[in-house]
C-alpha positions in Angstrom: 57.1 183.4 62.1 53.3 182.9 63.5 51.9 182.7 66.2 48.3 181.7 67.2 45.9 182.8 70.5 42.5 182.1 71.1 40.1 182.8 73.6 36.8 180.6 73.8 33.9 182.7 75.7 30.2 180.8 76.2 26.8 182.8 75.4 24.8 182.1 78.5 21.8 182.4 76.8 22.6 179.9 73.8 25.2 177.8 75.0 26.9 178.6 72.3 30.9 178.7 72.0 32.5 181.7 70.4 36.2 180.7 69.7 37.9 184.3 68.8 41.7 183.3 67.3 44.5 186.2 66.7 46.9 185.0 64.1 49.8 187.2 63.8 52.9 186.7 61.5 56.2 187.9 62.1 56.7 191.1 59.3 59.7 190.3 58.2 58.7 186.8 56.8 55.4 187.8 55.4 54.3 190.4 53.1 50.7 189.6 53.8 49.0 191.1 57.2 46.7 188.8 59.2 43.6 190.2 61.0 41.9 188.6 63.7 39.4 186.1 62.6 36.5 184.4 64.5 35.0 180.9 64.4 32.0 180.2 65.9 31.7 176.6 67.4 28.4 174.3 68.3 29.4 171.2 69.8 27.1 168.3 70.0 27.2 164.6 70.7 24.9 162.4 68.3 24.7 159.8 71.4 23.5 162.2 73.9 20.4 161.9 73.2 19.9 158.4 72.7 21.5 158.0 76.3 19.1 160.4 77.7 15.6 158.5 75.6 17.5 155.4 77.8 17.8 156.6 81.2 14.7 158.1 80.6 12.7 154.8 79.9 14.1 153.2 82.9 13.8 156.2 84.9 10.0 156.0 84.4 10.0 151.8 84.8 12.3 152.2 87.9 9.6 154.9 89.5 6.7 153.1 88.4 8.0 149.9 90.3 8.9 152.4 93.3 5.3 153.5 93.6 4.0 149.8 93.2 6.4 149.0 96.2 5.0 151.7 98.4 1.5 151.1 97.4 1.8 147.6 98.5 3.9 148.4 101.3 1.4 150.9 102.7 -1.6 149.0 102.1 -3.3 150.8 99.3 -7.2 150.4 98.6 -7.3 147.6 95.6 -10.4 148.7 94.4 -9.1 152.8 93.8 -8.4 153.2 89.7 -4.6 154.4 90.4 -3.9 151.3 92.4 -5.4 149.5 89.6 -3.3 151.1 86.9 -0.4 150.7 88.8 -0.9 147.2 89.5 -1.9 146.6 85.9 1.2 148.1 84.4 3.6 147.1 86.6 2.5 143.8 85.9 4.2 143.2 82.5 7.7 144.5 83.9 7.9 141.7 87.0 6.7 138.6 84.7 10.5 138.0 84.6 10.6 138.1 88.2 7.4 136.7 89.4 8.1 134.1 92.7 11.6 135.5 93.1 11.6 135.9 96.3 8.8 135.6 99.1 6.8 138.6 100.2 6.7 139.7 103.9 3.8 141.2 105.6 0.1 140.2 106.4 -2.6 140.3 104.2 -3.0 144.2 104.2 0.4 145.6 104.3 3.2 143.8 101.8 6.5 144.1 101.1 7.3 142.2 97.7 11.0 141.5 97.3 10.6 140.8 93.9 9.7 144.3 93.2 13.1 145.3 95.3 15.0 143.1 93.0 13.5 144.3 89.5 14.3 147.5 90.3 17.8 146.7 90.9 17.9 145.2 87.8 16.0 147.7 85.4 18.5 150.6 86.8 21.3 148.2 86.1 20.0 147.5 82.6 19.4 151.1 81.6 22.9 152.0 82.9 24.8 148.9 80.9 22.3 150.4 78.2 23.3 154.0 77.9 27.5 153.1 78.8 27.3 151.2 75.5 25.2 153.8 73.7 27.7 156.3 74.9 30.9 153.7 73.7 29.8 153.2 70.7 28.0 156.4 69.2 29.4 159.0 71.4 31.5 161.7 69.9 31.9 165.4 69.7 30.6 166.8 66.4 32.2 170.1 66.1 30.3 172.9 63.4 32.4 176.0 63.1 31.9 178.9 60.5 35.3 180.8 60.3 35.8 184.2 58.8 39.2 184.3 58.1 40.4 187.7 56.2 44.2 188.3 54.8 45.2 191.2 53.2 48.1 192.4 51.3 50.5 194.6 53.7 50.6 198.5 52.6 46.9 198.5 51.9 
């Protein structure tokens, strides 16, 4: 008869997963003796990081509308080269939602709506984004290296 234990311990420092298995077999079945053997797993998914490029992207859209939003909101200097950049950047990403909605305020500070609403919809594109990156290309890759070692009883 056999019977099969393992114990999986985690390096801290690599993150590596050390799967130690015992395989013992009954000796009255089996001439041969087994002796602990080892495997040493590395688990990684090939979607992770396309997921992470993803929210990433968005991430940086998302916050460069966010400071566009409180730029306008607080009434920023037009003229400073930050503003500018901002402005000019930010730019391309609300085409799509240019005239959306009305802005409220007075000619100094401005809340744009539209800028509310693009960022609603950049975070929810991202999301849909990485949920079908992860559907479709994520699984677990598993690369072990076993040592497995039986020897002959009465050795």
């Amino acid at each position: 008869m056999e019977r099969k234990e393992s114990n999986i311990e985690r390096d801290p420092e690599t993150g590596r997963e050390y799967e130690h298995r015992r395989l013992t077999r009954d000796e009255s079945t089996d001439p041969v003796e087994a002796t602990s053997s080892s495997e040493i797993v590395s688990r990684s998914s090939p979607g992770r990081r396309a997921m992470e490029l993803v929210y990433l992207a968005f991430g940086v859209i998302c916050g460069l509308l966010l400071i566009r939003l409180v730029l306008k909101l607080l009434g920023a200097n037009t003229s400073a080269a930050f503003t500018q950049w901002i402005y000019n950047v930010t730019d391309f990403f609300l085409a799509p939602f240019h005239n959306l909605l009305p802005t409220i305020g007075n000619n100094q500070s401005v809340l744009e709506m539209s800028v509310v609403i693009a960022i609603l919809v950049y975070a929810l594109i991202g999301w849909v984004m990485a949920r079908l990156i992860a559907i479709i290309f994520f699984r677990n890759v598993t690369v072990s290296q076993r040592s497995d070692r039986l020897r002959p009883r009465g050795d």
